[in-house]
C-alpha positions, 0 to 999 in steps of 0.5 A: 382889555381882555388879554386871551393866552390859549397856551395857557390851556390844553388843546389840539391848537398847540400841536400846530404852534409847536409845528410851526416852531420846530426847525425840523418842520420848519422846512416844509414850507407847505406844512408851515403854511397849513399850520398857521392857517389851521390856528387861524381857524381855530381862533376864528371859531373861538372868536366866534363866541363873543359875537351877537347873536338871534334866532333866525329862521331857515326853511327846510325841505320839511319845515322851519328851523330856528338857527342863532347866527351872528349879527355881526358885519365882520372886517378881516384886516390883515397886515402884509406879506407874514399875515396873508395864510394867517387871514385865509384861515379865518377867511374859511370861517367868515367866508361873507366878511369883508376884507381890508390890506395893510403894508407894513415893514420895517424900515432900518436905520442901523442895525437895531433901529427901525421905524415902522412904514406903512405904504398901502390899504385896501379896505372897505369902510369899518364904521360901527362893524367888528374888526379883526386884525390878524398878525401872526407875530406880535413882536413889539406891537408898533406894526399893529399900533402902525396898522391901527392908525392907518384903517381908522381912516375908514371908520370907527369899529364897534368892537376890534380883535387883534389875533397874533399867534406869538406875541411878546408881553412887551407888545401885548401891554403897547396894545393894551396902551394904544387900542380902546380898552372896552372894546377890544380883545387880544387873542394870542395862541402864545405869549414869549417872554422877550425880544432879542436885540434885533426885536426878534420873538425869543423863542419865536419861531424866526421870520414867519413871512420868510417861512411861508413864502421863501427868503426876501433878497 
């Protein structure tokens, strides 16, 4: 499984990940939500590279021209409520792709412990098609794994993405030990070191549904 940490290279993508992590910026809520869908975007046009691809032909007012489109049937899959700005950005660049929702939360048991519920999915079928699975945050990876089994009632993908923006080691070697090896790739914008007590990203960002959307009651 190929594991992609674009924190590791220099781009204009961590200007937007430093925004979204920064408590001065924080309080703009709008701008926290066109900068996680601007990392969306760009992830989706990386992610774009490992499609399959042929030439096909496109008449013009002149002419014919060739043009290499992807072949892919896509499935954007998104897990709820966090993910939704982060699934709009890739959405602007596979605006013909299917769409599949995924509720998942987590339920408390004390103040530490939870287990992870999923209530709801909305999903065409995945059968043979590339599947991308957007998360912005991967904290212990068991949401992700929880998401995973649910869609598998609609099919078996061909080739399956996962796109987190900050994810823990921890949860990147839990999905390397739940999704199948050869087909699958993790695209992550960074990847933190630990989780706190509460399995809370250290440095994270904090809670990105809250910060897109505004606190839960």
């Amino acid at each position: 499984m190929e594991i992609i940490d674009f924190s590791k290279t220099n781009s204009l993508l961590n200007r937007f990940v430093a925004e979204i992590r920064d408590v001065a910026v924080q309080t703009d809520r709008m701008r926290f939500r066109r900068n996680i869908a601007r990392i969306g975007e760009v992830m989706a046009y990386e992610l774009s590279k490992r499609l399959d691809y042929t030439a096909k032909p496109v008449k013009t007012p002149l002419g014919t021209a060739n043009v290499s489109t992807h072949d892919d049937e896509v499935v954007l899959c998104t897990i709820l409520r966090a993910g939704l700005v982060f699934h709009e950005g890739f959405l602007n660049y596979y605006d013909d792709a299917a769409n599949a929702f995924i509720s998942a939360y987590r339920r408390y048991k004390d103040e530490t412990e939870f287990d992870i519920v999923t209530e709801y999915l909305a999903a065409p079928t995945i059968e043979g098609k590339t599947l991308i699975i957007t998360d912005p945050m991967l904290a212990t990876g068991c949401s992700m794994e929880a998401c995973w089994h649910a869609i598998r009632a609609k099919g078996e993908p061909r080739r399956v993405h996962i796109a987190s923006i900050i994810a823990t080691e921890q949860a990147v070697q839990h999905v390397q030990a739940v999704f199948p090896d050869e087909r699958t790739t993790v695209w992550c914008a960074a990847i933190d070191p630990e989780l706190n007590e509460h399995s809370y990203i250290v440095p994270g960002l904090g809670d990105a549904g809250d910060l897109a959307y505004g606190p839960k009651d």
